[in-house]
C-alpha positions in Angstrom: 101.1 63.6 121.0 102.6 66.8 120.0 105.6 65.1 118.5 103.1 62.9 116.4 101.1 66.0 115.3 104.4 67.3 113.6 105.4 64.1 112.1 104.8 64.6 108.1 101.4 62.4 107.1 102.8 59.4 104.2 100.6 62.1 101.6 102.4 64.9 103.1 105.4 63.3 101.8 104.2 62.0 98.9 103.3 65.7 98.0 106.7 66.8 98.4 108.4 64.6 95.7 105.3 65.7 93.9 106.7 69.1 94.7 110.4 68.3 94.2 109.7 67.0 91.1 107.7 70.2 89.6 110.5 72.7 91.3 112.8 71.1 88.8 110.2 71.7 85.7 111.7 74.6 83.5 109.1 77.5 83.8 109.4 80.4 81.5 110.1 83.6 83.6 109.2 87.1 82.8 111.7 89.8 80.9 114.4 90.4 83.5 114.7 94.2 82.2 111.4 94.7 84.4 113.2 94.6 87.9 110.7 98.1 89.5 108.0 95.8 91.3 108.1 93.4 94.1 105.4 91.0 95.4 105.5 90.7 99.1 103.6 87.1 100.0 101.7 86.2 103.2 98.9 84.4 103.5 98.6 84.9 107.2 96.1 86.4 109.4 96.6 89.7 111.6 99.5 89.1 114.1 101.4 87.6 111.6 101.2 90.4 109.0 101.7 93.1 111.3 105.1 91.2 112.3 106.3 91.3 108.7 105.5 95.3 108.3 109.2 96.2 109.5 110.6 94.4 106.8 108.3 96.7 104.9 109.3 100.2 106.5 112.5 98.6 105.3 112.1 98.0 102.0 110.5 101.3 100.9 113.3 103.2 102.4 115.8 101.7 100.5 113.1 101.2 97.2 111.5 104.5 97.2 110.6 104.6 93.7 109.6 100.7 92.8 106.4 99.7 92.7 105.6 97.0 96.0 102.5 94.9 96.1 101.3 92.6 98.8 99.4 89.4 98.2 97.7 89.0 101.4 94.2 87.0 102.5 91.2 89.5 102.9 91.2 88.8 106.4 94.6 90.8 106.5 93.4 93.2 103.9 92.3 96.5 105.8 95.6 96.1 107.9 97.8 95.9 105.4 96.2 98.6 103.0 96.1 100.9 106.0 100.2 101.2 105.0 101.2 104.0 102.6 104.3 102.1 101.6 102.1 99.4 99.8 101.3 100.4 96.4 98.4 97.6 95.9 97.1 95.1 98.4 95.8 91.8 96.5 93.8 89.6 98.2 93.2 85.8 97.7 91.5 83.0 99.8 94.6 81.0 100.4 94.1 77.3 100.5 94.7 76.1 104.0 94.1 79.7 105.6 90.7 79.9 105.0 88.0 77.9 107.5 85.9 77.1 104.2 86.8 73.2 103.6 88.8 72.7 100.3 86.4 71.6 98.0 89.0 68.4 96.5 92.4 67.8 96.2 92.7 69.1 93.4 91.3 72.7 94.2 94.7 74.4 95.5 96.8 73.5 92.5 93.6 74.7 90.0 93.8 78.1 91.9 97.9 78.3 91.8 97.8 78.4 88.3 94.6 80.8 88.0 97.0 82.8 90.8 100.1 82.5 88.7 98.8 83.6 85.6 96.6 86.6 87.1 100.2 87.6 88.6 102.0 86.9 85.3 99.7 89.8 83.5 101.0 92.0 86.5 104.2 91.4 86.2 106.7 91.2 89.1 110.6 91.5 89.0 111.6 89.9 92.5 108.5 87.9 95.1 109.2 87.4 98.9 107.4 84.6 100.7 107.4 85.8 104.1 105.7 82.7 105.5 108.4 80.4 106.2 106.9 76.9 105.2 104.6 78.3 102.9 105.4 75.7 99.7 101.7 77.0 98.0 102.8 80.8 97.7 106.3 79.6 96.6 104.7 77.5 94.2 102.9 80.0 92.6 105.4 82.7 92.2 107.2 80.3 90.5 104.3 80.0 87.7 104.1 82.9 87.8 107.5 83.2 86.2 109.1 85.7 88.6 112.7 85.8 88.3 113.8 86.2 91.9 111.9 84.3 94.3 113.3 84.4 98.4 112.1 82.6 100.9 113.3 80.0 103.3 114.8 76.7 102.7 112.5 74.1 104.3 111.9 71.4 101.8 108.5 71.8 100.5 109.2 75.5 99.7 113.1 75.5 99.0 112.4 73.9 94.8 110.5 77.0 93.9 113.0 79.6 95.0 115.8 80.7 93.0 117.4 82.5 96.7 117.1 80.0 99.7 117.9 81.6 102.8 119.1 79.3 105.9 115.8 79.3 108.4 116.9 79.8 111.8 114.6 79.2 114.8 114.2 83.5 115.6 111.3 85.8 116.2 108.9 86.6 113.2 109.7 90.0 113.1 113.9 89.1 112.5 112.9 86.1 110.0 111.0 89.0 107.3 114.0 90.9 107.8 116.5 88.2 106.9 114.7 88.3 103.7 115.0 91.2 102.7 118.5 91.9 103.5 119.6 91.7 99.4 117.9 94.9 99.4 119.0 96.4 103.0 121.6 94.5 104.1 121.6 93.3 107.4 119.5 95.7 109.8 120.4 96.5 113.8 117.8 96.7 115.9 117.8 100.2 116.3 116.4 100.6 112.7 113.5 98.2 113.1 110.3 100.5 112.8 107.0 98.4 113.7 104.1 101.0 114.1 100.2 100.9 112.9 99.5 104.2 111.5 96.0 105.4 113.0 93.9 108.0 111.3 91.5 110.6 112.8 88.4 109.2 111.3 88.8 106.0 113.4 89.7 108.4 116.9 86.5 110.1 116.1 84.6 107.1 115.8 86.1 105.4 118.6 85.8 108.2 121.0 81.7 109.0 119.6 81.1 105.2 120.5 82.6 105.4 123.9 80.5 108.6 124.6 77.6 106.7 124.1 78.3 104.3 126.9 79.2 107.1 129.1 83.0 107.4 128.9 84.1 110.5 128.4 86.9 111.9 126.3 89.5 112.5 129.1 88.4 109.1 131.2 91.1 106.1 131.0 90.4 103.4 129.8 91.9 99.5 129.7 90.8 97.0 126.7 91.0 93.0 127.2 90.3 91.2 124.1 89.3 87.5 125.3 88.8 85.5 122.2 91.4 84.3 119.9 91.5 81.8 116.9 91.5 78.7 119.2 89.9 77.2 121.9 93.2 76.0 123.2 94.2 79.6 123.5 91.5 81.0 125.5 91.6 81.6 129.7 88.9 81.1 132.2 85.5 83.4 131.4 85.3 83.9 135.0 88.8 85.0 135.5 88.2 87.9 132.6 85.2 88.7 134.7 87.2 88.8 137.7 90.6 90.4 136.0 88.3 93.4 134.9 86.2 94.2 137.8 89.7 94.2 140.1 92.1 96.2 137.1 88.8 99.0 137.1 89.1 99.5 140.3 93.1 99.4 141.1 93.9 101.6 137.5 90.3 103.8 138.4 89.7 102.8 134.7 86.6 102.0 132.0 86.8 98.6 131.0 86.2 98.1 127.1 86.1 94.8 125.7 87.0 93.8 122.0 86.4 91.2 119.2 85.1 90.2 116.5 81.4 89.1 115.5 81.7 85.8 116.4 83.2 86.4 119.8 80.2 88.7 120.4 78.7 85.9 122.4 81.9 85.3 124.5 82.6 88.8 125.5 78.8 89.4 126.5 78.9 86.0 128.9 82.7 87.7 130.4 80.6 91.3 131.0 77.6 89.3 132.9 79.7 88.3 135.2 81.2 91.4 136.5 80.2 93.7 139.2 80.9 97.4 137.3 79.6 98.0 133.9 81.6 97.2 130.9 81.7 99.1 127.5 81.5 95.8 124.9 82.5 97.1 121.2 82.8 93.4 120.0 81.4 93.5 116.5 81.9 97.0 116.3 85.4 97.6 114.8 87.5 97.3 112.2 90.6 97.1 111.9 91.7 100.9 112.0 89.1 101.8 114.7 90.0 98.9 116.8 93.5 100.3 116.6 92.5 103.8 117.7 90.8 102.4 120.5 93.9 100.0 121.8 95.7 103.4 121.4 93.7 105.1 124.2 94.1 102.6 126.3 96.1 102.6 129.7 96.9 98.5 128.9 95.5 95.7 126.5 94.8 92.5 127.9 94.2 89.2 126.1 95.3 85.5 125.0 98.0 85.4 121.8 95.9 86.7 119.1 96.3 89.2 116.5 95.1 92.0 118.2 97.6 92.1 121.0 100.2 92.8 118.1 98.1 95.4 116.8 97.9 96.9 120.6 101.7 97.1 121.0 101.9 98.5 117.2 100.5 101.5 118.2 102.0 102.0 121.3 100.5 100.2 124.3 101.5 98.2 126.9 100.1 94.8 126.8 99.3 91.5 128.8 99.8 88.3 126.8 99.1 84.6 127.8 100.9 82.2 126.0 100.0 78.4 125.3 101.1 76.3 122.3 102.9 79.1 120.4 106.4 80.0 121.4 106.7 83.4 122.2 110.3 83.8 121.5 108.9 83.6 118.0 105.3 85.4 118.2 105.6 87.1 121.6 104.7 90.9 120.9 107.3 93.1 119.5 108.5 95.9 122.0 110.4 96.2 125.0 109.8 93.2 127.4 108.9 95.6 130.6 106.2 97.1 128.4 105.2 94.2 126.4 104.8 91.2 129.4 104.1 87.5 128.6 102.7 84.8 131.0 102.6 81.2 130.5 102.2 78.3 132.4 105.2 75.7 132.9 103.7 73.0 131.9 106.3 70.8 130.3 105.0 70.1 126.9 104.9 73.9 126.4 105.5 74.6 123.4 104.1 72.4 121.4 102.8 74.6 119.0 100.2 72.7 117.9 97.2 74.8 117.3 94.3 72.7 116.4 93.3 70.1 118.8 90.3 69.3 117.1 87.7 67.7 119.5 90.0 67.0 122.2 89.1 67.8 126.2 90.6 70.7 127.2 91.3 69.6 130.6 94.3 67.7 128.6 95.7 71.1 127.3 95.6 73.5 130.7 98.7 75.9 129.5 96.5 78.9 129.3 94.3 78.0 132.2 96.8 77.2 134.5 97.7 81.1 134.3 96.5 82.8 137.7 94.7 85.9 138.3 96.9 87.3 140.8 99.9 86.7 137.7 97.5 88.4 135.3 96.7 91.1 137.7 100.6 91.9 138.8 101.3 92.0 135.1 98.9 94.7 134.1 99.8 96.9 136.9 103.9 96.4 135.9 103.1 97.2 132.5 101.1 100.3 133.0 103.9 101.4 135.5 107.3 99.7 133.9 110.5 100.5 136.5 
């Protein structure tokens, strides 16, 4: 099933001669003499932003003085503006990103060329498209009449880009830096920076709000964030329930749950099932707050989501559970004692397909087949790494 899921549609490949066949269209580019301003694409959400934001320590530090913009959805916005080294954060509803249905087929190619020529008024010198198979964002720098386009050299985004760098099967985090190695050459590991910076507003806030629900300033604390884009993704309720009750007690810690509005619902059914009191700031963050509170946390529990990046970006140890996505590729960056990641071994795993639309989940038990007693062991190592 999973092999049929990745097999290209017939108008999946009909779009890519359609694509071929407009990569070869002369467009006119901008004046080369303009070479001070890069445009860093990525349409992604969260985790996969963060995981491109070494390649942007990188970058500046070799570029202080040119301009660099990011293109990003405005569901990555907050995160990525939060980065001094970004000089403007853009935001646009990328076709197949956002959960609003496309209103026709032809919508995405209308809003490339509003894109491109919105860009074109800009003016860029070189574009990155950090997404690897993203063909749309390609496209559109193209229009755009960039000179120097980079990206990888799958075969829907390879006839927009005048670089096409050889895609390797490698963590997220090594794949933005391959891209920008015309600029820094090839980095070790030992200069890869991947931090969230956190500002005091958003400690004072965090700390105010957990006053309020009785937990004082000095008073550990751990965070699990249960919800995650998928249903696919998400564990037991009753385990969470379980998980948090037992780390309270073993780590003598406040239990504050995480997530966003619409898993308001879910972490309130998790907190009815447990024995102590749990703080529930669901709802109640955004993205720089919810980073100051992962801060002050002993640990950060949770399915592969977003916010488990954003944990280890500022520091903390973290508990993931893995289903369809690889985690050699999106596991969490950091040192694997700190940063600990528990799947199942089921043997379709991974099949990193995402979307099982109205499928039974008893056919997809990779996350739920992860025990308490492995969830439990995991947070206590990670707290205490040997």
């Amino acid at each position: 099933m999973a092999e049929a899921f990745h097999r290209p549609a017939p108008k999946h490949q009909a779009r890519r001669a359609l694509l071929t066949l407009v990569g070869r269209t002369p467009i006119p580019t901008l004046p080369t003499h303009n070479r001070n301003r890069i445009l860093l694409i990525r349409p992604d959400h969260l985790g996969d932003v963060l995981l491109t934001t070494p390649a942007l320590y990188a970058l500046r530090e070799v570029n202080p003085y040119t301009e660099i913009h990011a293109l990003v959805g405005p569901w990555s916005a907050d995160a990525i503006a939060a980065y001094p080294e970004i000089d403007l954060a853009l935001t646009l509803v990328f076709p197949g990103f956002s959960r609003e249905p496309k209103e026709n087929w032809r919508s995405p190619y209308q809003l490339a060329l509003q894109t491109a020529g919105r860009l074109r008024k800009i003016g860029y010198s070189s574009a990155i498209i950090f997404r690897p198979d993203h063909w749309w964002g390609a496209l559109v720098a193209k229009l755009a009449g960039i000179p120097e386009r980079i990206g990888y050299n799958l075969p829907d985004v390879a006839p927009f880009l005048t670089q096409a760098i050889e895609h390797r099967p490698e963590h997220v985090v090594w794949q933005s830096l391959r891209l920008i190695e015309p600029w820094t050459g090839e980095l070790p590991a030992s200069k890869i920076v991947y931090r969230f910076p956190v500002d005091p507003v958003s400690e004072g806030y965090v700390n105010g709000y957990l006053q309020e629900w009785g937990i004082a300033p000095d008073q550990p604390i751990i965070c699990i964030h249960p919800g995650t884009g998928t249903w696919v993704k998400h564990w037991l309720e009753e385990r969470w329930a379980d998980a948090a009750d037992t780390l309270a007690d073993q780590l003598e810690a406040a239990v504050v749950f995480t997530g966003g509005d619409h898993e308001l619902a879910l972490v309130r059914r998790i907190a009815s099932q447990m024995h102590r009191r749990a703080c529930i700031m669901a709802g109640d963050t955004r993205i720089g707050q919810l980073a100051a509170v992962f801060k002050r946390a002993k640990v950060v529990l949770g399915p592969d989501s977003g916010p488990l990046h954003l944990a280890a970006a500022v520091g903390t140890p973290t508990v993931s559970l893995f289903g369809p996505a690889d985690p050699q590729e999106f596991g969490p960056w950091g040192p694997p004692r700190k940063h600990l990641v528990l799947g199942s071994d089921i043997g379709c795993r991974p099949c990193r397909v995402l979307d099982w639309g109205a499928d039974s989940p008893e056919f997809h038990p990779c996350v739920r087949d992860i025990t308490l007693a492995r969830v439990l062991d995991a947070a206590r190592r990670a707290v205490t790494p040997a």
